[in-house]
Structure formats: C-alpha cells, structure tokens
Legacy VTK file of the C-alpha trace (Angstrom):
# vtk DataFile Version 3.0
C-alpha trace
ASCII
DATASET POLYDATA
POINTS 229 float
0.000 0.000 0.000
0.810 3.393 -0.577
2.866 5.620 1.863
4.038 2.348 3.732
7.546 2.771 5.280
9.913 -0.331 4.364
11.719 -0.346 7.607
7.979 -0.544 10.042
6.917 -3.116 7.259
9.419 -5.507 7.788
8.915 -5.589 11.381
4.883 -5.546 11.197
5.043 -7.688 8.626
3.678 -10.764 9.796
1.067 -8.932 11.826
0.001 -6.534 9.693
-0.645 -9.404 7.294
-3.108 -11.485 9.948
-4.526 -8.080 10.782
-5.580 -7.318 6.757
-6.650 -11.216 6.325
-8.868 -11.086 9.240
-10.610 -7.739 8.581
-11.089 -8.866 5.044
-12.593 -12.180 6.464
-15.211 -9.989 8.347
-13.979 -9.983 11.767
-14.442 -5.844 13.270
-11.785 -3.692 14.149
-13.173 -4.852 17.968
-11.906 -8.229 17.166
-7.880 -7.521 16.651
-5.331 -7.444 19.134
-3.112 -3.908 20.630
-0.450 -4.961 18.082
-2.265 -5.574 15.179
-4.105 -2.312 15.454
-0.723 -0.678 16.368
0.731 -2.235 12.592
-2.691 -1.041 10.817
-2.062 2.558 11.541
1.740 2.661 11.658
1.536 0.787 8.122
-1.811 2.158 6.810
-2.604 5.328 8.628
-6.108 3.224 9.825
-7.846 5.851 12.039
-10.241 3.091 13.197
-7.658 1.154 13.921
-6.174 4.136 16.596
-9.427 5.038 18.014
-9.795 1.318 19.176
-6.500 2.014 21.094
-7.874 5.192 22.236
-11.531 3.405 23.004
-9.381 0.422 25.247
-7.092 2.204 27.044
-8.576 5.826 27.592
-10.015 4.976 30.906
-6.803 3.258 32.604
-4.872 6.059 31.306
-7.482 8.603 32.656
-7.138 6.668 36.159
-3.312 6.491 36.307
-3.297 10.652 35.668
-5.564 11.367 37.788
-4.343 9.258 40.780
-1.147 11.013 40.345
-2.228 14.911 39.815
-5.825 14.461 41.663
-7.385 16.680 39.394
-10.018 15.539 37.000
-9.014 18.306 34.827
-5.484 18.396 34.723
-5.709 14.221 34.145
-7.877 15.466 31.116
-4.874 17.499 30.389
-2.730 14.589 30.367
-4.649 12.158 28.725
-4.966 14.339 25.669
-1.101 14.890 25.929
-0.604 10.915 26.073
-2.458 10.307 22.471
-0.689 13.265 21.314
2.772 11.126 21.905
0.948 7.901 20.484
-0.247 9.512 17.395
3.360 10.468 16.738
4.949 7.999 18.452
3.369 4.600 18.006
5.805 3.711 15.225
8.202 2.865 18.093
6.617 0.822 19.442
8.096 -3.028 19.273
6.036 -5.700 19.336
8.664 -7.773 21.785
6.503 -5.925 24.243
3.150 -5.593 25.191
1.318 -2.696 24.128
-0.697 -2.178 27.041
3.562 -2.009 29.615
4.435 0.495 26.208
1.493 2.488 26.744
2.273 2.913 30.795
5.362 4.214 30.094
4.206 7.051 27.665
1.418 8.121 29.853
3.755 7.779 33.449
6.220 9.914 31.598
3.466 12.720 30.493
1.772 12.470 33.850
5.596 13.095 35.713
6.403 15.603 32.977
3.170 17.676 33.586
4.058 17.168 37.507
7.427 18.991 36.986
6.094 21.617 34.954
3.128 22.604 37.277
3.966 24.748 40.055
0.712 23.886 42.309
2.694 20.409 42.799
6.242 20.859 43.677
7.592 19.442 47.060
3.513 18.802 47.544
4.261 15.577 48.677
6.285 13.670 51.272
9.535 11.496 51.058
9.357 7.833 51.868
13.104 7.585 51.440
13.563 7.144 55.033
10.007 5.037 55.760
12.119 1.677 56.718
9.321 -1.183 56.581
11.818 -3.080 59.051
13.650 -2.956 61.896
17.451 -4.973 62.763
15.668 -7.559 63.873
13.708 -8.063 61.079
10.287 -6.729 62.517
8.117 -4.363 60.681
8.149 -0.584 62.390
6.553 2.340 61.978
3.061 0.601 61.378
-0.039 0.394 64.079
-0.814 -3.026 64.043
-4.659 -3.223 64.376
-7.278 -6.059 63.952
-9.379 -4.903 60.963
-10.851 -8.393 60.390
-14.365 -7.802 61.711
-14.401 -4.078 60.161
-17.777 -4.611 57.712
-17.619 -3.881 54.496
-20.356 -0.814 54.202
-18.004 0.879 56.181
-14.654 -0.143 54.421
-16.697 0.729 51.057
-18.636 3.904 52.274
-18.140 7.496 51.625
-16.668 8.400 54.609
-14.081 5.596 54.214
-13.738 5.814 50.524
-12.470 9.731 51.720
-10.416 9.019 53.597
-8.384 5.910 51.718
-7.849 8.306 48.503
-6.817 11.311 50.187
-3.764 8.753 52.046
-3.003 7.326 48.820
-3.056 11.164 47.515
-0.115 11.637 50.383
2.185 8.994 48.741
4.931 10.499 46.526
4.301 10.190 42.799
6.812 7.230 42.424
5.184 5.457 44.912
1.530 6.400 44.032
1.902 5.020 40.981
3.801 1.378 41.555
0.589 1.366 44.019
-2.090 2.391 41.462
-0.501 -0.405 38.717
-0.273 -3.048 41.002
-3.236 -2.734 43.448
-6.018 -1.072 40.785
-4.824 -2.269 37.455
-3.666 -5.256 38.727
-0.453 -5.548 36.662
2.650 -7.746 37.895
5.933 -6.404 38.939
7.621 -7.287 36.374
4.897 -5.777 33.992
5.356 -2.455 36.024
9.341 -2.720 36.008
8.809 -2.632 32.026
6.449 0.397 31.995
8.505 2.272 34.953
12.487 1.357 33.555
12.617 0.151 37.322
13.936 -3.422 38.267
11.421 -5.658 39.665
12.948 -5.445 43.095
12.766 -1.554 43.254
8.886 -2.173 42.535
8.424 -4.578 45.074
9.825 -2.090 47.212
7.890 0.647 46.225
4.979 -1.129 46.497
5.619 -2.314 50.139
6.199 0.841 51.622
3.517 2.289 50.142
1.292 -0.432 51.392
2.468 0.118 55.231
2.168 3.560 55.130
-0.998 3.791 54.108
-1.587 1.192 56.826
-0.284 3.093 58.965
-2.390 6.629 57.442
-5.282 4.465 58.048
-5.141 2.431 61.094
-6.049 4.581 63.523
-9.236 5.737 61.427
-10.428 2.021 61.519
-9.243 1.591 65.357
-11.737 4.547 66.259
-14.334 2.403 64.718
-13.855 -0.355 66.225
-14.216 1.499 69.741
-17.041 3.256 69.447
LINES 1 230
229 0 1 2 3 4 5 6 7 8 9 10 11 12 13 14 15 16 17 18 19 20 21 22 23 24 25 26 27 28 29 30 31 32 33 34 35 36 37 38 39 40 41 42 43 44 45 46 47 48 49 50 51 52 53 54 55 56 57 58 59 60 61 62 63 64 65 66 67 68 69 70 71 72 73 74 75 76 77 78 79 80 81 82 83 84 85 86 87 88 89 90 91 92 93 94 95 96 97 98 99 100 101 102 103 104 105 106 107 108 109 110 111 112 113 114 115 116 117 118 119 120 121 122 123 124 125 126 127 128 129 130 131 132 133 134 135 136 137 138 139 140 141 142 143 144 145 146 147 148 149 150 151 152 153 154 155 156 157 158 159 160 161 162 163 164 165 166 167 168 169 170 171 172 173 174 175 176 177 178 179 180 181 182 183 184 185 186 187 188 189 190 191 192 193 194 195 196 197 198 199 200 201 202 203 204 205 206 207 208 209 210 211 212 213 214 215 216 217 218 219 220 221 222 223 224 225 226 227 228
C-alpha cells in the first residue's frame, strides 16, 4: 500500500498481514489485538484502527493521571497529551513488548512531565526515602498493628471511608503512588510495572511495600476509632 515505510513493514510484517486477512474475512476492528491495530495505523494510517487504542485504554490512562495529579481536569490534560505522543509515536513501538507495559510508560512519563512543569505540585508531597518497613531484627516498624478483620464492608466501602483511603493514597509520593495504582487497581505484575517504569522488579516490590504500610499506617487509627465506638 501506498505511503508504507519499508523499515515498520518488515517488522509488522507478519502482523500486519493477519490483521488485513482477518478484517477482510469480516472480523471488526473490535476483534484484533493492541499490536495488530498498532501495525494497521503505523503501516496504513487506519484511524479506526487508533481510536480502538484510544476506546481500550482511555479509561486506565485517565485513572493512572488522575491518581497522580488528583485533578479531574489536569488528568484530562494529560490524557490528551498521552495520544498526542501515540499519534506520533506509536511507530516505536516493538512488538517484543506488550502494548498495554508500552502504553504505561508514555502516559507515566506525560503524567511526571506535567508534575514537573506545574507549580501547584512541587515538594507537595512527602519522602518515603527514610520510611524503613523493618527494623534490625527483622520486625516491621513504623506501622499500628490493628485487627481490621471484623471491620464490615459498608463501612470499608462507604463514603466516609472511601475519603479518607484516597486522600492517604493522595499523600504517597508520585513514584510510589503510581507502583501502588498499577499493582493494586490495574492489577499488573511487577515485572509488567518494572517494564512500563524502567525500574527493576525489586525496586517495585519495594515501592509497592512501603507504600502499602504507610498507608496502613495513614489508616489504622481511622479504623481503630471504629472499632471502639
């Protein structure tokens, strides 16, 4: 086809090829997977084929921006910035990875770039550098333990609670907000978000522990009241 670049062909080729064979067999753009929609609009320029990336992944990039900037307008912002980068962008994409870890990446490095470049969110946050999970003796610290087991859930799940848990998650840094939002929202693996963050799977686990035990910690004494009234 016209307009096709030789060196994107060669590495779409053999998807771009299913992709063509099963549209022309009837299946809907719906039907495809991220790559072969990816290879249709790198190879074709098929607009259909980019607004079902748009139409999949819209929402979990809407989420991830607007967990870290906690503004429904400025994760507009971002989102709009993120297909921006895909529309001229998605011709890097390699197929040796998923789609969905490639797509993190772009919209965690828009959402961090907009963070920098808005004042209303410098030094807005503290450090959990120094938030050691244990102690020498190999015993977590820093952490209320409490009995939550008999807590119901209308009052885990209602407003009041729902308030509280986002504005503690709101209080986590943005590198640990987000290891948090992948893995305990979007249910991704660590090695999924060590792909989309460039962190090693370790540093993720990490991440993801302390922000776990702090916002035990944020929230244990909310739940203790409750349980002694």
């Amino acid at each position: 086809m016209k307009g096709r670049n030789v060196n994107t062909e060669v590495r779409h080729g053999g998807v771009i090829m299913n992709a063509e064979y099963l549209l022309s067999e009837g299946h809907d753009i719906e039907d495809l997977r991220d790559e072969e929609l990816v290879a249709l609009f790198v190879e074709d320029r098929n607009e259909d084929a980019f607004n079902e990336l748009i139409n999949r992944y819209s929402d979990k990039v809407y989420r991830l921006a607007y967990r870290l900037t906690s503004d429904p307008k400025d994760a507009e912002e971002v989102l709009q910035e993120v297909f921006i980068i895909l529309a001229e962008k998605l011709s890097s994409f390699r197929s040796e990875a998923k789609f969905s870890t490639w797509l993190y990446r772009v919209a965690s490095n828009a959402a961090y770039m907009f963070l920098r470049n808005s004042s209303r969110y410098r030094d807005r946050n503290i450090s959990l550098e120094d938030y050691k999970p244990y102690n020498d003796y190999g015993m977590i610290e820093g952490v209320k333990e409490k009995d939550f087991s008999d807590a119901p859930d209308s009052k885990l799940l209602g407003r009041e609670g729902a308030e509280l848990i986002d504005k503690a998650i709101q209080e986590l840094p943005p590198d640990y907000r987000i290891v948090f939002h992948m893995k305990d929202v979007e249910g991704m693996t660590s090695k999924e978000i060590a792909e989309a963050l460039g962190l090693t799977v370790p540093a993720v686990k990490s991440r993801a522990l302390r922000a776990r035990l702090f916002l035990r910690d944020k929230l244990s004494d909310y739940f203790y009241e409750w349980r002694n009234k």
